[in-house]
C-alpha positions in Angstrom: 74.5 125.9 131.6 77.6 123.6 131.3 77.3 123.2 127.6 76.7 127.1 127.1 79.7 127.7 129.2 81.7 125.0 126.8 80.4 126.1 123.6 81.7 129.9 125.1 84.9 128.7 125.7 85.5 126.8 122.5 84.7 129.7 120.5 86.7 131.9 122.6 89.9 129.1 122.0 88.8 129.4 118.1 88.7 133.1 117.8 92.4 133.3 119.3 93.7 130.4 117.1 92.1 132.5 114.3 93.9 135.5 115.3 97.6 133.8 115.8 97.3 132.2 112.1 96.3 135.4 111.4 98.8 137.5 112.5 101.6 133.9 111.8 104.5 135.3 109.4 105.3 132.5 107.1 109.3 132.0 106.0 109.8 133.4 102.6 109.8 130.8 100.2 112.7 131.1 97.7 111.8 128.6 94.9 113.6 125.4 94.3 114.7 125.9 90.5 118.7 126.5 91.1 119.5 122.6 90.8 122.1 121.1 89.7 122.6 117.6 87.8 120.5 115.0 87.6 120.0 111.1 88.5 119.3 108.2 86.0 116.9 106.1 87.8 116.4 103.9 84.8 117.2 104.1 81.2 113.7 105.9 80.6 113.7 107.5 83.9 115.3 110.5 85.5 114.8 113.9 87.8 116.6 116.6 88.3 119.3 116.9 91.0 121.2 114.3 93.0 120.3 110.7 93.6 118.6 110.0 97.1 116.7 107.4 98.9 113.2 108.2 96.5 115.3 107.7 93.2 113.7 104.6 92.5 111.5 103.1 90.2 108.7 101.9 92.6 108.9 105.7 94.1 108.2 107.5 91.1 105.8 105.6 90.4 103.6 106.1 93.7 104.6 110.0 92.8 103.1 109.9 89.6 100.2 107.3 90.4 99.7 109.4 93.2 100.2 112.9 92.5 97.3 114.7 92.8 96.2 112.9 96.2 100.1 112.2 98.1 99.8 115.5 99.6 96.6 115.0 101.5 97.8 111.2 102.1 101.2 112.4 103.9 99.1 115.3 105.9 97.3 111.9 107.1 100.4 110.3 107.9 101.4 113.3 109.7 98.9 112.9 112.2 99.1 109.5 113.1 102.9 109.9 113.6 101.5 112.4 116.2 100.0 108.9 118.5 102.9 106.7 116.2 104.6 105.8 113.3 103.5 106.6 110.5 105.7 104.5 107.9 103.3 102.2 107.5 101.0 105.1 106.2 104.3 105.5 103.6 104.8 102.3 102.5 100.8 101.8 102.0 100.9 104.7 100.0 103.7 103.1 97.7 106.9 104.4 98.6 109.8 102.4 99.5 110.8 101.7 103.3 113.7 104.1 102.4 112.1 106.9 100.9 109.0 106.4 103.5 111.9 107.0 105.7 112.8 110.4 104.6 109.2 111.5 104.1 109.0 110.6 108.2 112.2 113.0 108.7 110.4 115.4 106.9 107.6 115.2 109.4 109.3 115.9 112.5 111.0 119.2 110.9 107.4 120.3 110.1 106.2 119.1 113.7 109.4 121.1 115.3 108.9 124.1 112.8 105.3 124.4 111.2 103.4 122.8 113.7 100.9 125.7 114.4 100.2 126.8 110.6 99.8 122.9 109.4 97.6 121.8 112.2 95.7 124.7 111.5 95.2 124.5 108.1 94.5 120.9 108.2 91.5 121.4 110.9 90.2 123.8 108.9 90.6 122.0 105.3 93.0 124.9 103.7 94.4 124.8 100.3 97.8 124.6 100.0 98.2 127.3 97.6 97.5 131.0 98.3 97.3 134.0 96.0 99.7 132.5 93.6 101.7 131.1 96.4 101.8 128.4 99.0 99.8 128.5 101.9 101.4 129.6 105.4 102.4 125.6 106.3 103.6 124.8 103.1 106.0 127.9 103.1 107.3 126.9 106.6 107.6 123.5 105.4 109.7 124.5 102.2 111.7 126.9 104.3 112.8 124.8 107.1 112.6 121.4 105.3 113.0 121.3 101.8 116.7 121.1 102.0 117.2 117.7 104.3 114.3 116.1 102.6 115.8 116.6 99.4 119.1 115.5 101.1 117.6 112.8 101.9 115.0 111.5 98.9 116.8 113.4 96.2 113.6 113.0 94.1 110.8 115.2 94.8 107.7 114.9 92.4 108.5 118.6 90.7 112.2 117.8 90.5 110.9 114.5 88.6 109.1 116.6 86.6 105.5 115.8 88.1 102.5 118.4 88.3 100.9 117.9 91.2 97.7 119.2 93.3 99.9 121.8 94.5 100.5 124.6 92.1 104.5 125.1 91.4 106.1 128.2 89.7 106.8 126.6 86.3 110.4 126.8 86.5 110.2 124.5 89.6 109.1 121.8 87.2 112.1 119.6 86.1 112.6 118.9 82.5 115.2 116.5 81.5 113.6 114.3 79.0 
């Protein structure tokens, strides 16, 4: 009788988180193509927009080593800053203290902001791209956080020109040579 009555009662909790997400109206996402200048990281190497703490070699890199799996990796690293820190998650990953640094800030915008849609998705093992968009936490995340991570990193993989696993209006992709 107990486990009916828990089985019940998880299902019920699942129907209603089902209905939220639902119902959840994402932020808009306006795309980040507008950028202006762009940082030498080495002779060979540059990205669009300013210089930040990722505008190193060792970080583009780990981007480009990394750049179809860093997405699930920092959703990992996510959650164990939940119980944590997760810089060491960063760092094993490849990236620098510093730009580990700024990927942590980014986490406690999404974990003020997005919580709800990214846990969500997560549990339930959603892509992050939509109907020729971005799924519901990856448009919160953009919304709310794109600006002070790239404050922060300067470099983002699609402003060093990087295709990732998550699919990018083409103009988003940097192309200084």
């Amino acid at each position: 009788m107990r486990a009916l009555l828990c089985f019940i009662v998880v299902t019920i909790v699942f129907f209603i988180f089902m209905i939220i997400y639902t119902f959840y109206e994402a932020p808009e996402y306006k795309l980040d193509n507008n950028v202006i200048g762009q940082c030498n990281i080495s002779s060979s190497m540059k990205h669009c927009g300013q210089c930040g703490q990722c505008s190193t070699v060792t970080d583009y890199t780990a981007y480009y080593q990394k750049r179809d799996t860093l997405t699930e990796i920092a959703r990992g690293c996510a959650f164990q800053d939940f119980v944590g820190t997760s810089k060491e998650c960063f760092t094993a990953a490849g990236l620098t203290d510093e730009c580990a640094d700024c990927w942590i800030e980014n986490v406690k915008c999404d974990r003020q902001h997005c919580v709800f849609p990214c846990i969500f998705e997560s549990m339930f093992n959603m892509n992050s791209n939509v109907r020729s968009g971005l799924s519901k936490c990856f448009s919160c995340d953009e919304y709310y956080c794109l600006d002070t991570f790239i404050g922060c990193a300067g470099m983002s993989r699609r402003r060093a020109g990087i295709t990732t696993d998550i699919e990018r209006d083409v103009s988003e992709l940097c192309t200084i040579k």
